[in-house]
N, C-alpha and C positions, 0 to 999 in steps of 0.2 A: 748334536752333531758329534762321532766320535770317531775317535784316532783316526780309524781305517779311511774313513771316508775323506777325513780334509785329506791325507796324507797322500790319496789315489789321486783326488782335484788338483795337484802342486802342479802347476806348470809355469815355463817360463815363456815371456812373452819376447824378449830380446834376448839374441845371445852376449854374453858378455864379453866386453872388448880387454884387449891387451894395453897395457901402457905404451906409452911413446915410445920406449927404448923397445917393444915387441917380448916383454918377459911378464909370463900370466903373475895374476895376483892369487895369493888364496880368495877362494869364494864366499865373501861373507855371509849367506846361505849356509855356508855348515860348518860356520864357525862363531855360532852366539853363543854368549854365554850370558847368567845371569847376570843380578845385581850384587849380590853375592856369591861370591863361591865359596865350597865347602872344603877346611884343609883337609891335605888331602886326596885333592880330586881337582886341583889349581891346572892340570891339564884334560879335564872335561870338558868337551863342545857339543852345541846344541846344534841340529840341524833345523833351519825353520819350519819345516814342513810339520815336527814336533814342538814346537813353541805354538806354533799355531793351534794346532789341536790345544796344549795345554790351556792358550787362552779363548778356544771358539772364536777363532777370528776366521771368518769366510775368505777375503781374502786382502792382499798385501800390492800398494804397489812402489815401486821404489825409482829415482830419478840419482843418480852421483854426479857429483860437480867434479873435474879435475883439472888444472890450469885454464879455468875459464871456459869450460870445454861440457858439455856434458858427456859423458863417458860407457854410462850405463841407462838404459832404463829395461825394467821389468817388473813384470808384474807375476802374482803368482795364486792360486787359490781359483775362488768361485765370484765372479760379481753378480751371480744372483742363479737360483737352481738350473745347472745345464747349460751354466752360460760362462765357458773360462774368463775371469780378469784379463786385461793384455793392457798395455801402454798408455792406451786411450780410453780405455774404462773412465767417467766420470764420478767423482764423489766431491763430496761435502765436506768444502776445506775450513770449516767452524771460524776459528777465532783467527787462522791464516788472512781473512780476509781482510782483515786489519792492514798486514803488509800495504798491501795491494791499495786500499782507502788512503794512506799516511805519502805513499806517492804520490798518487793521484792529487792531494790537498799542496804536495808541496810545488807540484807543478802549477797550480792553481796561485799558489805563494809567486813561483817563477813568473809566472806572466802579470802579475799587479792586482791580481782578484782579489788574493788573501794576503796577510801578516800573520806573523806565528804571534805575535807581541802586541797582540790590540784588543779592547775587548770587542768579543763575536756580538752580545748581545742588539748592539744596532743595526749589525748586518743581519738578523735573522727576520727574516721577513713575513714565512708561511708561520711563525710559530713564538711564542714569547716563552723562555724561560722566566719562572716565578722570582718576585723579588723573596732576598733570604737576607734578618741578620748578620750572615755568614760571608756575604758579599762587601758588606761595607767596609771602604777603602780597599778593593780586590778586584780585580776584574776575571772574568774567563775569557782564556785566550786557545787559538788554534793549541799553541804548545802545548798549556796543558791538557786540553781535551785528547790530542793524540798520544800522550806519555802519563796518561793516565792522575794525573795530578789536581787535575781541575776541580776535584771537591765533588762529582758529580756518584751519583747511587746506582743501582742495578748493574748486577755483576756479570750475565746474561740473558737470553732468554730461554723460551721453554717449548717453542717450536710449535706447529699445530699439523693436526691431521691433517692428510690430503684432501681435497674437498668442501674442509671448513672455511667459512666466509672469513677472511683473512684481515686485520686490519690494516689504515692508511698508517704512513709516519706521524701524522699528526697522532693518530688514535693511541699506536705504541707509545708515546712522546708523553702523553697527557694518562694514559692509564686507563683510556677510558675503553669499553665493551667494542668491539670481540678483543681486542688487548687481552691476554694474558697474563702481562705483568704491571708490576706500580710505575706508577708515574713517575718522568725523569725530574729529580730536585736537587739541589744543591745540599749537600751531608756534611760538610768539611768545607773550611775556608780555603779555597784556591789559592793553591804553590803551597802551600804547610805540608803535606804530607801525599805518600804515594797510596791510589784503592785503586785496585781494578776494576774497571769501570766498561762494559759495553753501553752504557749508557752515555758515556761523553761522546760514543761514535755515534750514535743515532744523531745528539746535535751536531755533529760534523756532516753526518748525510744529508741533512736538512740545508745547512748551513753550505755547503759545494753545491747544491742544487739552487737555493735563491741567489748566491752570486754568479751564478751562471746563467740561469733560467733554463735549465735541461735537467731531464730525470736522470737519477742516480745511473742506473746501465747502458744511457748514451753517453756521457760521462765519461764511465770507467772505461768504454769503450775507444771513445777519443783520445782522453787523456796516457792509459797507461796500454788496453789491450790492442789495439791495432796498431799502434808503435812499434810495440813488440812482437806484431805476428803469434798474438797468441789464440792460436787456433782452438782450442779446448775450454776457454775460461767464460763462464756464461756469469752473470750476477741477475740472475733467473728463479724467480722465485711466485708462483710454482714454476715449478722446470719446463721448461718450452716441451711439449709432447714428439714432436718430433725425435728429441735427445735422449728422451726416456729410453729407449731399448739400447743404450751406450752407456746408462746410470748403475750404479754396483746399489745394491738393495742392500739396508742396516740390518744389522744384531741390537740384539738391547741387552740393556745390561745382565740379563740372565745366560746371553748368546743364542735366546732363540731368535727368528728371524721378525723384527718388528711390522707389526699389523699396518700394509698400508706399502710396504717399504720402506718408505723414508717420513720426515716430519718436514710442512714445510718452514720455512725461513725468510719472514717477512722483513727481517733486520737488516739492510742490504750490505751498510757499511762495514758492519760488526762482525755476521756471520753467513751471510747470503751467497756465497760464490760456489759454485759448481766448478772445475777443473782435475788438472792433473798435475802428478807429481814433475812431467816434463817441462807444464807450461810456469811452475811454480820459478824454476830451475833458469827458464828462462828470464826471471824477472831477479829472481836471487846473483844472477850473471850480472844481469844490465847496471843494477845497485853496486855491487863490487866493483865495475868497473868505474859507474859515478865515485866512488871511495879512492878508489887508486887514479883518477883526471885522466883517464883513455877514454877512446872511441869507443861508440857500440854501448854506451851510458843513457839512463832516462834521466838523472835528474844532472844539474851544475857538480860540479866540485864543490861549492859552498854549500849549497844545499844539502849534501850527500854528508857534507861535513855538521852538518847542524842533525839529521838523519841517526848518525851516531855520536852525537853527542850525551856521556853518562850523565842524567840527573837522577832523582831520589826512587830510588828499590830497583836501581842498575837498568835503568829503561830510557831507551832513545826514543826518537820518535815511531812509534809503530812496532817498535820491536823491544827484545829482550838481548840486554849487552852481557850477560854475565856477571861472574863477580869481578869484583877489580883486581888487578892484576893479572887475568887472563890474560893470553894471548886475542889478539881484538877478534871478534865477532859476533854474529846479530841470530836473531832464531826468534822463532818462537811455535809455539802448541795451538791446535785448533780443536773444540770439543763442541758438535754438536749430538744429540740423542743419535746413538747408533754408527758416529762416525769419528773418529780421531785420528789425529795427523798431526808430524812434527816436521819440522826443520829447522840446519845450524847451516850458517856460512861463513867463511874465514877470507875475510877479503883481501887479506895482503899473501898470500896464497893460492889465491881464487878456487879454494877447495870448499865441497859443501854436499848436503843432501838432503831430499826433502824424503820423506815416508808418509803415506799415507792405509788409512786403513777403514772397513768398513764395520768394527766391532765399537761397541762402547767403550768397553775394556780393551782397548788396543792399546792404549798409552803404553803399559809395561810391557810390548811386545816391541812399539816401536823406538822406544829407547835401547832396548837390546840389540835392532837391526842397524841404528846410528854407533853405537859403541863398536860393534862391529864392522863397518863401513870403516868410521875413524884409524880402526888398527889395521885394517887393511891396508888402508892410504896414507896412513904415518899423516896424519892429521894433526893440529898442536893442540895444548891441553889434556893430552892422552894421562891416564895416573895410573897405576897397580891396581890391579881388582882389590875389592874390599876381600877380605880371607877372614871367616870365619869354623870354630871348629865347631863340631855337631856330637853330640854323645847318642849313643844307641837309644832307641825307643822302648822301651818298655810298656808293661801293662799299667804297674803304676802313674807312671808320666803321664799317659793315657789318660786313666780314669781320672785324673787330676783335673784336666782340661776339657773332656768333652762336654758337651752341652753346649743350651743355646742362653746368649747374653744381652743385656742391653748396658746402655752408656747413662751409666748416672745424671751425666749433664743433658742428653739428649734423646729420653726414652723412648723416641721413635724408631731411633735407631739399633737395630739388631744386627747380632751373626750369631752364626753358629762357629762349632767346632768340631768335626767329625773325624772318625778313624776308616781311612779307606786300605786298602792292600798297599799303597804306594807310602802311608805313613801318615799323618796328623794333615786335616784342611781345612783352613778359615774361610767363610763367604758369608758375606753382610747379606741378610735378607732378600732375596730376589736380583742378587750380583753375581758374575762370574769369582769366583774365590781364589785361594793363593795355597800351596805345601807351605807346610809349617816343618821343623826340624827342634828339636829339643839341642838346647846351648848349655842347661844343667837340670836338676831335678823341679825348678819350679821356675823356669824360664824356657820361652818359644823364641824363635825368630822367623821369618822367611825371608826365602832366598831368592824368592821375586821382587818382594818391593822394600827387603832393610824394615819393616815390619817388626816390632819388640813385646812377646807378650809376658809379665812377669804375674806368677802369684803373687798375694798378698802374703799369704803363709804358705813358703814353698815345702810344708811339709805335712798340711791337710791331705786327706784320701782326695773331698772333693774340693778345689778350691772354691772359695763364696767372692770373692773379689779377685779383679785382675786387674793390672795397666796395663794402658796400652797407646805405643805410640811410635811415631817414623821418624826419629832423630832429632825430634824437635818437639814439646808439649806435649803434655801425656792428658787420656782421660781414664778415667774409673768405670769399669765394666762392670755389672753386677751379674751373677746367675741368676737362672730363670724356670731353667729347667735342669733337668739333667739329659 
């Protein structure tokens, strides 16, 4: 897909509205900027329409939260060849559907079905998790399966073609064929430590289904979407055919368009939910308002208060709290094959937004769309861009770094490093890639993702070893080619 082509598909599907007091906002549309900026250039802004192109992302849709209110919705790009994105476009809100399950289970708490604080294994009726050394004197409980704590394995899934004989929960559960992944076990002594876990949602889906005796999407229907009036939100997997010609078709991690459309998502509690950034927006409201003890709330005050309560790797229930000492609020990331999606909300402000998108690689696009919503909306938490400076490129610098590499520890893994007219670009084997920017003569950075590539000898013609790493843990790259 190139430049010309997303940048003609931009359209918007809402006009944007004015605040309260009737005085525009800047457009955060044309005003993104990286993750780093270059000194310098600390007054450069990106218009999305080129972000997008930069990251092959088809297309974008976006909901803003503002005093409880939503304020914006648009959308913008292609949700599938010839067929503009607009508001209602549906996609695949991956690990979002977390939120949406962690309600659902505490409403189930509110009416006497569940305890956050007992262990599940006796209520689990269609399915027994295995005994494990690692349980004794421990129990799993609702709490930690939803905040990820519960000691339980499989970090996701892997999704299946449309068509393929799909497995039951029990089939996902147990590992066993058409399953695509390992069986769900006990890895870790539950409450010791935080792992993210789409596997402790598979036994929370299991586990709201025997204490109710309903399927997971009459359920979520009951419990959290017809509450809400949430007219868009399917936990539909495969997609009802009907809905299909309203669904945004994936990119894969290359950005071309993935075979099939979409993967499906037999995982219902985990990552199974079809919706939109509106209907998201309305549940990220109803929450905030449970938070602050008003009207127009799904779950109690107590509950809502247990909901954000920080325990270990800053995770409430169902969501992500930040670091401590933030300003309060909850978010989190959704990633299934070909579709990513964020959202943060700030409940004692009732500001927020959700981004969705139909690329693999969207993550680094949709963090650029939230920083910029944020600064539009004097959001809290707000910091200084990270300022970095860049020194000119050269042929040396160049020929230092091009080639292609793999990871000492993990020789599966490759990228390359190539020199295009725009300057130095990384991309892992068969991924959308990132600009690199030279910081001295035997160091890279980019200015997409904070990205750090150091020679080992920053004074080799060609380097034979690199590190490489995002601000945290490095590994060893080795050449491979030139």
């Amino acid at each position: 897909m190139t430049s010309l082509r997303v940048a003609a598909t931009i359209m918007v599907a809402s006009a944007q509205l004015t605040s309260a007091a009737g005085a525009t906002r800047p457009d955060f549309a044309d005003n993104l900027r990286r993750a780093i900026t270059v000194s310098g250039q600390e007054n450069v802004r990106f218009r999305l329409a080129d972000r997008m192109a930069h990251y092959l992302v088809p297309a974008v849709s976006v909901a803003i939260i503002q005093d409880c209110r939503i304020v914006e919705l648009r959308a913008f790009g292609t949700a599938a060849p010839g067929r503009p994105a607009n508001s209602r476009t549906l996609f695949q809100a991956g690990s979002l559907s977390k939120t949406f399950t962690a309600v659902a289970a505490l409403r189930l708490v509110e009416q006497g079905r569940l305890s956050l604080d007992v262990d599940v294994r006796p209520l689990l009726t269609s399915w027994r998790l295995p005994d494990s050394p690692l349980l004794e004197g421990r129990t799993v409980t609702l709490r930690g399966l939803l905040s990820h704590t519960a000691g339980i394995n499989q970090e996701g899934g892997n999704g299946y073609v449309r068509g393929a004989r799909l497995p039951s929960l029990r089939e996902i559960l147990d590992g066993s064929p058409p399953a695509n992944t390992d069986p769900i076990r006990v890895i870790a002594a539950p409450g010791t430590a935080w792992h993210y876990s789409g596997g402790g949602y598979y036994i929370t889906q299991a586990l709201m289904q025997d204490v109710s005796s309903s399927d997971f999407p009459q359920l979520m229907a009951r419990l959290v979407i017809r509450p809400l009036g949430l007219r868009d939100s399917h936990f539909s997997q495969p997609l009802d055919r009907r809905l299909e010609p309203r669904a945004a078709t994936a990119a894969g991690p290359d950005g071309t368009p993935l075979a099939g459309g979409w993967r499906v998502n037999p995982e219902l509690a985990a990552g199974g939910l079809w919706t939109t950034p509106g209907d998201i927006a309305r549940l990220l409201i109803a929450i905030a308002r449970s938070v602050r003890g008003e009207r127009g709330g799904i779950l109690t005050r107590q509950l809502a208060a247990q909901f954000m309560t920080r325990g270990p790797g800053n995770w409430g229930l169902g969501v992500d709290l930040g670091r401590l000492g933030s300003a309060p609020h909850f978010g989190h990331t959704g990633h299934n094959i070909g579709f990513v999606s964020e959202y943060v909300m700030y409940p004692d402000s009732c500001q927020g937004a959700v981004v969705m998108t139909n690329a693999d690689q969207g993550g680094w696009l949709a963090s650029e769309i939230l920083s910029a919503i944020g600064e539009a909306y004097g959001w809290p938490n707000r910091t200084p861009p990270v300022v970095q400076a860049a020194i000119p490129l050269t042929d040396r610098i160049s020929q230092r770094f091009v080639g292609t590499w793999r990871l000492r520890d993990f020789p599966a893994e490759r990228f390359s490093i190539s020199r295009r007219a725009s300057g130095l670009y990384w991309a892992r084997v068969g991924y959308v890639g990132r600009d690199l920017l030279p910081e001295a003569e035997g160091q890279l950075f980019s200015p997409d993702s904070r990205m750090i590539l150091e020679a080992a000898d920053p004074t080799a013609e060609r380097a034979a070893t690199l590190s490489l790493s995002f601000g945290s843990g490095r590994n060893v790259a080795e050449r491979i080619a030139d």
